[in-house]
FIFIGU-348302 format. One record per residue (C-alpha): residue in three letters; x, y, z. Coordinates in steps of 0.1 Angstrom, whole numbers, plus 5000, padded with zeros to 4 digits. Layout:
% FIFIGU-348302
ALAXYZ
...
//
This chain:
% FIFIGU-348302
UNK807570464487
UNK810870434467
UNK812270054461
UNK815669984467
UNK817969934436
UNK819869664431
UNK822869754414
UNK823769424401
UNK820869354388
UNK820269684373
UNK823669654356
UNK823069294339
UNK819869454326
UNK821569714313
UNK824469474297
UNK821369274280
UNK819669594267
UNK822769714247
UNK823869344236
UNK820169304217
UNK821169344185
UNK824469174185
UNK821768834200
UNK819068964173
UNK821568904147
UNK823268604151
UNK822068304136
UNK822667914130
UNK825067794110
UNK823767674072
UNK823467314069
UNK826067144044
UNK824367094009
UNK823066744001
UNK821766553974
UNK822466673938
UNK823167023946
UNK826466883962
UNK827566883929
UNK826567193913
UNK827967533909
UNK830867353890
UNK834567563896
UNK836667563868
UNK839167813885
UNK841768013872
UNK845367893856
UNK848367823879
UNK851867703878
UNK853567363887
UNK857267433883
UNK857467623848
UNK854667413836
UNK851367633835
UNK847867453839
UNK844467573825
UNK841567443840
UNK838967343817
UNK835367183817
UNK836466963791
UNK833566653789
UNK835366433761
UNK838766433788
UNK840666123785
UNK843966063790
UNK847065823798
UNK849565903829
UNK850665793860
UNK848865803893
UNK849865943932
UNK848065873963
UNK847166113987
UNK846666114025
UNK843366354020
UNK840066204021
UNK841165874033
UNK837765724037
UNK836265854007
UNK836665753965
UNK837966103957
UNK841066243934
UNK842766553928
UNK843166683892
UNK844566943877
UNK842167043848
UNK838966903854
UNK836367063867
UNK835467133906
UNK833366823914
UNK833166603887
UNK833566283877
UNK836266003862
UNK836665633857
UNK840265563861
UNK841865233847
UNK844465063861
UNK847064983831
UNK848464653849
UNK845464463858
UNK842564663837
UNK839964713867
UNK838165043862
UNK836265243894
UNK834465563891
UNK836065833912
UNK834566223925
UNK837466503913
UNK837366733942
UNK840166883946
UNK843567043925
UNK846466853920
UNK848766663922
UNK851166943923
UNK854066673908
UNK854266753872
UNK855266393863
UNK851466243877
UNK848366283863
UNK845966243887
UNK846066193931
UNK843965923946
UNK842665913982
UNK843465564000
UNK839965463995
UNK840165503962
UNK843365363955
UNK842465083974
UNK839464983958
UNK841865013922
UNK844064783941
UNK847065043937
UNK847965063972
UNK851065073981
UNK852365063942
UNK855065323938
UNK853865513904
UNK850965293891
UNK850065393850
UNK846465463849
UNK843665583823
UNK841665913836
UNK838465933814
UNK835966243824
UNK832566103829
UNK828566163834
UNK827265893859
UNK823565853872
UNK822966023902
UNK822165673922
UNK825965603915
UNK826965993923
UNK824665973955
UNK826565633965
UNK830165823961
UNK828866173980
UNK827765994005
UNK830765794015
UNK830065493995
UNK831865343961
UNK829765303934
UNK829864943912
UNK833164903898
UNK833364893861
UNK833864593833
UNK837264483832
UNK839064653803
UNK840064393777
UNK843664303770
UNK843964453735
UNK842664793748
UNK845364803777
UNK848264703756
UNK847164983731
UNK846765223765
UNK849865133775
UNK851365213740
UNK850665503738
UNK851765583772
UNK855365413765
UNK855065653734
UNK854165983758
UNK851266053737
UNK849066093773
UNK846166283759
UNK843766053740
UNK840866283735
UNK840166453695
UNK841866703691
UNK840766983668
UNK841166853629
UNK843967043608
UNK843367103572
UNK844266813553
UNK847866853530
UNK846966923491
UNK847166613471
UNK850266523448
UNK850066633417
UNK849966363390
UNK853166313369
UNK852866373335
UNK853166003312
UNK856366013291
UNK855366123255
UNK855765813226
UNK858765903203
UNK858666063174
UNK858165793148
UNK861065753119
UNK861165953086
UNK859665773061
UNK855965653042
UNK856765273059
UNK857465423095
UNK854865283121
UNK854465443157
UNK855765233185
UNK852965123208
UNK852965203247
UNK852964853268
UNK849464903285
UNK849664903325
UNK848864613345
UNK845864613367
UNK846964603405
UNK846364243421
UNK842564293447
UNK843564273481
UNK842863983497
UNK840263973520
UNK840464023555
UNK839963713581
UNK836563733605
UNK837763623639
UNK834963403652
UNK832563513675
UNK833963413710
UNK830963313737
UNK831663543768
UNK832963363803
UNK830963383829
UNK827863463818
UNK825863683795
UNK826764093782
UNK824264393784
UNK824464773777
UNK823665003800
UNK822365303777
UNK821465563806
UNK819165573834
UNK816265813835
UNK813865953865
UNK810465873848
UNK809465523834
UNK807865743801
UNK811365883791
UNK813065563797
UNK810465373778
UNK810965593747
UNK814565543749
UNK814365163749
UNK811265143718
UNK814165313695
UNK816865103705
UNK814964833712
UNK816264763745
UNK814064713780
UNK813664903813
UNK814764783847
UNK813965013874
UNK816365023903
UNK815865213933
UNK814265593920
UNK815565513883
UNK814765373856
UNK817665213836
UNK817665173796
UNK819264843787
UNK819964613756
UNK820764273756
UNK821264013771
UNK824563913743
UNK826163633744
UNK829763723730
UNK831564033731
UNK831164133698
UNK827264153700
UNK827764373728
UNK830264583713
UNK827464603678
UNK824864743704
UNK827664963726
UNK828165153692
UNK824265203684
UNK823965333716
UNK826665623715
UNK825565683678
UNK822065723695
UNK824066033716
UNK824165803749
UNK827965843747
UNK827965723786
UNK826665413778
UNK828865103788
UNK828464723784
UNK828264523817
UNK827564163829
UNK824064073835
UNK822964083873
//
């Protein structure tokens, strides 16, 4: 005996048969990328045009510079900028030239597409700099390589710990040079140096007088040129507020950071999945400015001096 067909039925089926493929090949969405590998490949990007000034991006590590700052209305929540040269993320610690405080910033996107600003902040960011609301704020943009506890803190929303106070003598130099439109600070590459004066030939003695009596005439012999006079130590100055350390780099295994701090004879403080290389405790700044430079001659050129916790 013969069924009845539904013709309905018999037409969703066949809607579902020819649809297969287009269901068999459709899939979920990829999740966003976390942890490090939110920070990696890094875009340099092509060159492009601001006006008639032309930029080339660059992944330039030793990047530091003088300018004046914008804020943005992107990212609000986050400590983000916009530059354009630096790499596609990385990372800066930009200095305020007024009041010297110093927070470490993720580059994320280009611009500012004003050819008179150096770099764009987000509101977060320019409100943890304290620039908000300031109409064109001088800052310092130095290209960085922070641990990835701080980069995790920033990724994730967060602000990582804002940096040492830049001393007065470094700002009014900053500032100097920013009055003087020198706004790159980093080496640039050495020319050859000019050839030296030649020396000037002495004047010959003359010719003495005819005669068997005649006697040359003797040159006055040069007088020595007075020693400088040596230059005045400033005392040592104890540090307010507590005692100075060095932060020399932070490692992910306890043996690498331990071998670190036996050359430089610092210690190791772990903190969180890190271990950090320190030396100190100093009591003025000039001890820790001694151990800042054996540090970068060591090749830790991210280490920084800090206040003991």
């Amino acid at each position: 005996m013969r069924l009845p067909v539904n013709p309905l039925l018999s037409l969703s089926l066949t809607a579902a048969f020819l649809s297969g493929g287009a269901y068999a090949e459709s899939r979920e969405p990829a999740p966003p990328v976390t942890g490090p590998a939110a920070d990696y490949p890094v875009v340099v990007g092509d060159p492009f045009q601001v006006g008639a000034t032309t930029y080339t991006p660059e992944d330039r590590l030793n990047y530091d510079a003088v300018g004046y700052a914008d804020v943005g209305q992107q990212a609000g929540s986050a400590i983000s900028a916009a530059h354009k040269t630096l790499p596609l993320p990385s990372y800066a610690e930009v200095t305020s030239l007024d009041s010297g405080r110093t927070i470490l910033v993720r580059v994320e996107r280009r611009g500012p597409m004003a050819n008179d600003r150096l770099i764009e902040l987000s509101p977060a960011a320019a409100a943890q700099l304290g620039l908000a609301g300031a109409a064109r704020p001088a800052v310092r943009v130095r290209r960085v390589n922070p641990p990835e506890q701080e980069r995790a803190m920033i990724r994730s929303g967060g602000r990582a710990p804002e940096r040492m106070a830049t001393p007065k003598g470094l700002l009014d130099a900053l500032n100097r040079k920013l009055a003087a439109g020198a706004v790159v600070l980093s080496p640039k590459p050495a020319t050859p140096p000019a050839p030296a004066p030649q020396p000037t030939p002495s004047p010959k003695p003359p010719k003495p007088a005819a005669g068997p009596t005649a006697q040359p005439t003797p040159m006055p012999a040069p007088k020595p040129a007075p020693a400088p006079a040596p230059a005045a130590t400033p005392a040592a100055r104890p540090v307010a507020g507590g005692s100075l350390i060095v932060q020399v780099a932070a490692f992910s295994t306890q043996e690498r950071a331990n071998g670190v701090a036996g050359k430089l004879g610092g210690a190791v403080s772990p903190a969180g999945r890190v271990f950090r290389v320190r030396l100190g405790p100093f009591a003025t700044r000039a001890q820790a400015d001694a151990a800042l430079a054996k540090a970068r001659g060591a090749g830790y050129s991210d280490a920084r001096i800090q206040r003991a916790d």
